[in-house]
C-alpha positions as CSV (number, residue, x, y, z in Angstrom):
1,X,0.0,0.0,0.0
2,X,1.4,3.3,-0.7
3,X,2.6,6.5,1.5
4,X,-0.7,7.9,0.0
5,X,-3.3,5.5,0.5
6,X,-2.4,4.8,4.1
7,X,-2.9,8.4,5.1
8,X,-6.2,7.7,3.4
9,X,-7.2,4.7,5.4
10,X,-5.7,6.5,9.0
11,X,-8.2,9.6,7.6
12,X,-10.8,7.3,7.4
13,X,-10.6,5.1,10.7
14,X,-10.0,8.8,12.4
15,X,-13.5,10.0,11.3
16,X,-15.3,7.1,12.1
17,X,-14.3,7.6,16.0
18,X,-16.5,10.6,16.1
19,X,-20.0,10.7,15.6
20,X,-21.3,14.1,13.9
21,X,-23.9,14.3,16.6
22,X,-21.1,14.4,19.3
23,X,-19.4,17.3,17.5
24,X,-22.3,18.8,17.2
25,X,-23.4,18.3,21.4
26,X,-19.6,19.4,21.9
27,X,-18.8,22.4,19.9
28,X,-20.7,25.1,21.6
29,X,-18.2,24.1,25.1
30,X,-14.6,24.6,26.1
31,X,-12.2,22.4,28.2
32,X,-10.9,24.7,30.8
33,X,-8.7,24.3,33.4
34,X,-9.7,24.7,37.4
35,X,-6.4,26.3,38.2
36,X,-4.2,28.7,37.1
37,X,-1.9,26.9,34.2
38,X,1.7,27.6,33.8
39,X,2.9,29.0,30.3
40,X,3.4,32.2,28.3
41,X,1.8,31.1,24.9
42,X,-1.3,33.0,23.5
43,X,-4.4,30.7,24.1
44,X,-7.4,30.8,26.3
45,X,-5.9,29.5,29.9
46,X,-4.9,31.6,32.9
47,X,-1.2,31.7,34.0
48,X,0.2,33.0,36.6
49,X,3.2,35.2,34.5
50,X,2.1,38.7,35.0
51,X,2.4,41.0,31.8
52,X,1.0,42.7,28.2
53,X,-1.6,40.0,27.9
54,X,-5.8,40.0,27.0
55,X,-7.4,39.3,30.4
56,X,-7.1,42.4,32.8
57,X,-6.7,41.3,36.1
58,X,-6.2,44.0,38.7
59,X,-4.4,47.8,39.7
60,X,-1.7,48.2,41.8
61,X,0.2,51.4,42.8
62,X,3.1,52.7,40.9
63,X,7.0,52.3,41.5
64,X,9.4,53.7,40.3
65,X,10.6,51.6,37.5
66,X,7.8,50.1,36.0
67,X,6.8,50.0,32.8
68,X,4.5,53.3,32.0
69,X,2.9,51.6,29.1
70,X,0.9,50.3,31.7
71,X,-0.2,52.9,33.7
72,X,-4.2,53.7,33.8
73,X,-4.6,57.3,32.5
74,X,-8.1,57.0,33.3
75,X,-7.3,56.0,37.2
76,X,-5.1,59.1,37.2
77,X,-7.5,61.6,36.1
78,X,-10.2,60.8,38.3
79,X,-7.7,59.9,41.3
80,X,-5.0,62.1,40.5
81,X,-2.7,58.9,41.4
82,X,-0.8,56.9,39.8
83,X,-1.9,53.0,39.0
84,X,-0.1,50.4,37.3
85,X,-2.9,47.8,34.9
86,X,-1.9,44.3,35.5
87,X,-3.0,41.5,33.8
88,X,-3.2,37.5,33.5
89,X,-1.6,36.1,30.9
90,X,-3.6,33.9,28.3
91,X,-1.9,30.4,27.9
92,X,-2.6,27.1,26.2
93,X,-3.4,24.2,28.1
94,X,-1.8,20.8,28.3
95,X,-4.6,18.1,28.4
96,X,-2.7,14.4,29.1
97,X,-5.5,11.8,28.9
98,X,-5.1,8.7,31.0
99,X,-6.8,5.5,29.5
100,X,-7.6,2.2,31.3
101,X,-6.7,-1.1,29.2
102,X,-6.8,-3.0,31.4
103,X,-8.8,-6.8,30.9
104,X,-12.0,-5.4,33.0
105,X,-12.5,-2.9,30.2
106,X,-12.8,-5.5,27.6
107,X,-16.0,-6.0,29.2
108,X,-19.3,-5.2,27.1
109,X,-23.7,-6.4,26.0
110,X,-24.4,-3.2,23.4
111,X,-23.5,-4.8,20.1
112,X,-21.1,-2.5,17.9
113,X,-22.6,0.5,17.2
114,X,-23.1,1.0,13.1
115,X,-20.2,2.6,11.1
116,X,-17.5,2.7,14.0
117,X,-13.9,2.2,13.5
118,X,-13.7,-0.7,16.0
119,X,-10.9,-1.3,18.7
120,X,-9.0,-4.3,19.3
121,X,-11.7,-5.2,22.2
122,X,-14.4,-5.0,20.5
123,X,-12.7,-6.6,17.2
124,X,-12.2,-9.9,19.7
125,X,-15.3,-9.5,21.3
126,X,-17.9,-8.8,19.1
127,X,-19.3,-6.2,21.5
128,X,-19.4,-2.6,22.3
129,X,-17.2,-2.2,25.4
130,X,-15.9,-0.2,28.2
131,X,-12.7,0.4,26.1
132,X,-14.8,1.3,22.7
133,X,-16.8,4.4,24.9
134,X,-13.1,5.1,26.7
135,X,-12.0,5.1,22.9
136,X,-14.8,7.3,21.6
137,X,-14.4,10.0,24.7
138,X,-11.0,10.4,24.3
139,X,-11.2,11.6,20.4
140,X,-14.0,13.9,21.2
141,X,-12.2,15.2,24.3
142,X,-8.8,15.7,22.4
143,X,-11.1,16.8,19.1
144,X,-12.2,19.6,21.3
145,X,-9.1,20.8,23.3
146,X,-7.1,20.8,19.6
147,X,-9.9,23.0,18.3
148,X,-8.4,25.3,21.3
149,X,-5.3,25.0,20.2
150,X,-4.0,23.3,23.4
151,X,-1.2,20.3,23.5
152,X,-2.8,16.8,23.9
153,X,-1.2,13.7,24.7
154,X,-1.8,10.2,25.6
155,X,-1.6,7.5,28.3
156,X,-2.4,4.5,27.9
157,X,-2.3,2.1,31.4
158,X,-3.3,-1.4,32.9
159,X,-1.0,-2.5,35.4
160,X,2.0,-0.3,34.1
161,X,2.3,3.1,31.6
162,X,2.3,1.4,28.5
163,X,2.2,3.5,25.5
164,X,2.6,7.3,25.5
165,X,1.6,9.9,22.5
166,X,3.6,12.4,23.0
167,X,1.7,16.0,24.0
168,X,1.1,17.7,20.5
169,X,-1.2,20.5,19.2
170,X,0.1,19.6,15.4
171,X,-2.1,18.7,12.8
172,X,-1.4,14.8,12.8
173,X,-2.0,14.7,16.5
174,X,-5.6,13.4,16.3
175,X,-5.0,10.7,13.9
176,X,-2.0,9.4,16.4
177,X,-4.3,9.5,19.5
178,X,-7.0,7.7,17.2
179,X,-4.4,5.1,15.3
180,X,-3.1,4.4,19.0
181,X,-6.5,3.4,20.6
182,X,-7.4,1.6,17.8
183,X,-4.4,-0.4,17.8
184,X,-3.9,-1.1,21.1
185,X,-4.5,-4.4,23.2
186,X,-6.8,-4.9,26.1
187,X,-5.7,-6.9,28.7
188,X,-3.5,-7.6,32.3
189,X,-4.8,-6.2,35.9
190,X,-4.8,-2.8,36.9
191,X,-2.7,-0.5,39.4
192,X,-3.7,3.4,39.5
193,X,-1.0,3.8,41.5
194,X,1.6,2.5,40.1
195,X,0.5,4.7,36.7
196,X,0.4,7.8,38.5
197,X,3.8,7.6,39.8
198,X,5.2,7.1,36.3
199,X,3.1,9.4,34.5
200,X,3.6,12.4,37.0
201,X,7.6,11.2,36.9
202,X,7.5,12.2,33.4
203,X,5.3,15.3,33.4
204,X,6.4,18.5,35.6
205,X,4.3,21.0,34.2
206,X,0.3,21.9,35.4
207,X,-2.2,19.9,33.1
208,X,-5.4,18.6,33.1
209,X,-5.7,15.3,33.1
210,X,-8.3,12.8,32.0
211,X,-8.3,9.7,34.1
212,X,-11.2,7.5,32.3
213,X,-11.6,4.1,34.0
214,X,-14.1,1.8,35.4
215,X,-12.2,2.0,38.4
216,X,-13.1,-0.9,39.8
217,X,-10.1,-0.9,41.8
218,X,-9.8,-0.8,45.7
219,X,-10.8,2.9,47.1
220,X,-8.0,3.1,49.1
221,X,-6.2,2.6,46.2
222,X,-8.0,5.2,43.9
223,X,-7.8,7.6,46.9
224,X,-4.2,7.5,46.8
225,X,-3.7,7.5,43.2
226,X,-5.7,10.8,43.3
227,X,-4.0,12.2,46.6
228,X,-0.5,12.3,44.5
229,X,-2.0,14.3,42.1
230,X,-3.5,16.7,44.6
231,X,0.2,16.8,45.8
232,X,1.3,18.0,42.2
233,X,-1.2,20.5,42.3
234,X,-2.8,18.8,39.0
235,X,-6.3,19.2,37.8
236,X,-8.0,15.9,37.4
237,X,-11.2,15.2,35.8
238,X,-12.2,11.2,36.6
239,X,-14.8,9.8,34.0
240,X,-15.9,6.2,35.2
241,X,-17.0,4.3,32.4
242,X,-19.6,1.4,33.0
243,X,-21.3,-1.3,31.1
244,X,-25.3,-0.8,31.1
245,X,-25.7,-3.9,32.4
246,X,-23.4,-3.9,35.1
247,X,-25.4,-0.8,36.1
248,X,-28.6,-2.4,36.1
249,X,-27.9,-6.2,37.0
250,X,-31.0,-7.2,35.0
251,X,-30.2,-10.7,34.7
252,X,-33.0,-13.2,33.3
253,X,-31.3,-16.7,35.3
254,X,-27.9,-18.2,35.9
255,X,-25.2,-16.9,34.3
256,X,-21.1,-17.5,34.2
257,X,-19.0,-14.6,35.8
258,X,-16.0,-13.9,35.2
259,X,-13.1,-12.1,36.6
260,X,-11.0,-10.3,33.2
261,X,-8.1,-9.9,35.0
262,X,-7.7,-13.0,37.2
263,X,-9.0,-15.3,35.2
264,X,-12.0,-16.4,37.5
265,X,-15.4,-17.8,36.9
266,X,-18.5,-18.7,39.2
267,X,-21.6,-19.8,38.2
268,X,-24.4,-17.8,40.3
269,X,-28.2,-17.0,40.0
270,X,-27.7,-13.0,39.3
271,X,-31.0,-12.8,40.8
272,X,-30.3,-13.9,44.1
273,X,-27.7,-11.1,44.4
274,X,-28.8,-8.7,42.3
275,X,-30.2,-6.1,45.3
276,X,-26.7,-6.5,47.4
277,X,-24.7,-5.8,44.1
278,X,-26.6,-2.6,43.4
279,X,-26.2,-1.8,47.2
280,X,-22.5,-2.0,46.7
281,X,-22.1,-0.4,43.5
282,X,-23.8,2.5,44.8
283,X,-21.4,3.0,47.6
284,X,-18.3,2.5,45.6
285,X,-19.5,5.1,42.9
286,X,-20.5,7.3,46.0
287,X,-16.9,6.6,47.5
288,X,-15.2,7.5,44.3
289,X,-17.2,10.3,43.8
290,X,-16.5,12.1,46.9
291,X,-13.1,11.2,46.8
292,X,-12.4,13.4,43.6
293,X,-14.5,16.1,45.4
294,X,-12.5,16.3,48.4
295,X,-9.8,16.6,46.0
296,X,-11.6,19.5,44.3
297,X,-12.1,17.0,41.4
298,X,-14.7,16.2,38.2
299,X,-16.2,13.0,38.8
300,X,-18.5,12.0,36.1
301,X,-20.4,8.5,35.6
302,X,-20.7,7.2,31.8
303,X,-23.1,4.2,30.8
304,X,-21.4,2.7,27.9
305,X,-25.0,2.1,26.2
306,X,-25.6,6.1,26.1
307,X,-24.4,8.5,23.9
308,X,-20.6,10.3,24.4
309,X,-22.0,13.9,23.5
310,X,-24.7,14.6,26.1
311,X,-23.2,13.6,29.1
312,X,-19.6,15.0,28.0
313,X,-21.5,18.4,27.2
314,X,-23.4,18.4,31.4
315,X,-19.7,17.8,32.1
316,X,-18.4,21.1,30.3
317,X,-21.0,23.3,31.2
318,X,-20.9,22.2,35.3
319,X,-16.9,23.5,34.7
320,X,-17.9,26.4,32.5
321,X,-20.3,27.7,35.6
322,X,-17.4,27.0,38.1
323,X,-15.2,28.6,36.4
324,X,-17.1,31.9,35.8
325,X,-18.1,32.4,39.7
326,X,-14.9,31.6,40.7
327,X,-13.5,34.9,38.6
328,X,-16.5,36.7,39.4
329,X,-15.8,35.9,43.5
């Protein structure tokens, strides 16, 4: 196959990974960041470098030695004193998103939804899983924060960081977050901690980062995974990705269950169980979710059998609100 016709089959998988209806629910939002980012390039991000930039921020007094481009003639007519404008620079953001392949998201009951690209999971499994929505959220997300002109990057994890796209706001960067997912394999056990010390051993700089997951790990565990971030003064937003049927339990009669990343199986009436499983699950989503809001974290709960767009979009506009009374306070 030539140089030519392979960039015409990678333009063609990349489209298929996001629906015109999400673009569509999407477009009208912006990915912002919770903090002040570091950086001096022009985008639409706060940083804390003082200077000639487009957001005005506040007056101070004047000292001899500043610049007097900056001083507010207005202030000084009215005041007769002399007042310094100072403003907040305007940077692009760095937006690192963390995906979970590990075995559990393998897991899926929607069949394949018409005219998608397909992943590795559901190429082996028939079936729309966890790993296909993580797949179809992450090229929205990073659609959206390149049409901002921020960096984007890629994580992929299961039990260790195991592939990396580098952070990019270039024009190919889309296709090499899509061609990565689509590629990549699904399997091994998980460990949130272990992936957050590597990941935030490689990246120094304030980002926001994307942790999408089932997380159906121990709570400790994602407690402490999120507690390092907090340390590293990140911004995390925690999408949790489940199956509609592991949200509903609505099994008919006895089914075979197995464990994806310990190889396990038990044969149980679903019905018997079903009211102390939903009991459960409540509590861990509960846990998780206040866990990422004592960290000052997003925590957002996806069914897999429901549409990216809408529940991406209450996402944006919940941060979009934040963000507006926090400048206004």
């Amino acid at each position: 196959m030539s140089s030519k016709d392979q960039e015409t089959g990678s333009r063609q998988r990349a489209e298929a990974y996001l629906a015109p209806e999400t673009l569509a629910q999407l477009s009208p939002f912006e990915l912002r960041a919770r903090m002040i980012v570091e950086g001096v390039r022009s985008g639409l991000h706060r940083s804390p470098h003082q200077g000639m930039a487009v957001e005005f921020d506040q007056h101070r007094g004047y000292v001899p030695g500043d610049d007097l481009r900056h001083l507010d003639w207005k202030v000084y007519g009215r005041s007769d004193r002399l007042t310094i404008k100072q403003y907040q620079q305007e940077t692009n953001l760095d937006v690192v998103l963390l995906v979970d392949c590990s075995a559990s998201m393998r897991y899926g009951t929607l069949p394949v939804k018409s005219g998608w690209g397909t992943t590795r999971a559901s190429r082996d499994t028939g079936s729309w899983t966890k790993f296909d929505h993580a797949v179809a959220t992450s090229v929205a997300l990073s659609w959206l924060s390149l049409q901002q002109s921020d960096r984007v990057g890629l994580v992929t994890f299961s039990q260790n960081v195991r592939n990396i796209v580098q952070r990019s706001s270039g024009q190919g960067q889309w296709r090499k977050i899509v061609s990565s997912l689509n590629t990549h394999p699904v399997d091994e056990g998980t460990d949130l901690i272990r992936m957050t010390e590597q990941v935030l051993g490689r990246i120094s700089n304030r980002a926001i980062f994307v942790l999408i997951s089932d997380f159906l790990a121990d709570p400790e565990e994602i407690h402490s995974a999120l507690a390092r971030f907090k340390h590293h003064r990140q911004d995390v937003l925690c999408l949790q990705i489940m199956d509609g049927q592991e949200l509903s339990f609505d099994f008919n009669g006895p089914e075979q269950f197995e464990n994806l990343e310990e190889i396990e199986k038990i044969k149980i009436d679903p019905r018997s169980i079903r009211e102390a499983y939903l009991k459960a699950l409540e509590t861990h989503i509960e846990h998780i979710s206040s866990t990422c809001s004592q960290f000052g974290y997003d925590h957002l709960l996806m069914n897999s059998h429901e549409s990216v767009g809408p529940a991406l979009g209450r996402l944006l506009a919940r941060r979009t609100i934040w963000q507006k009374r926090h400048r206004a306070g």
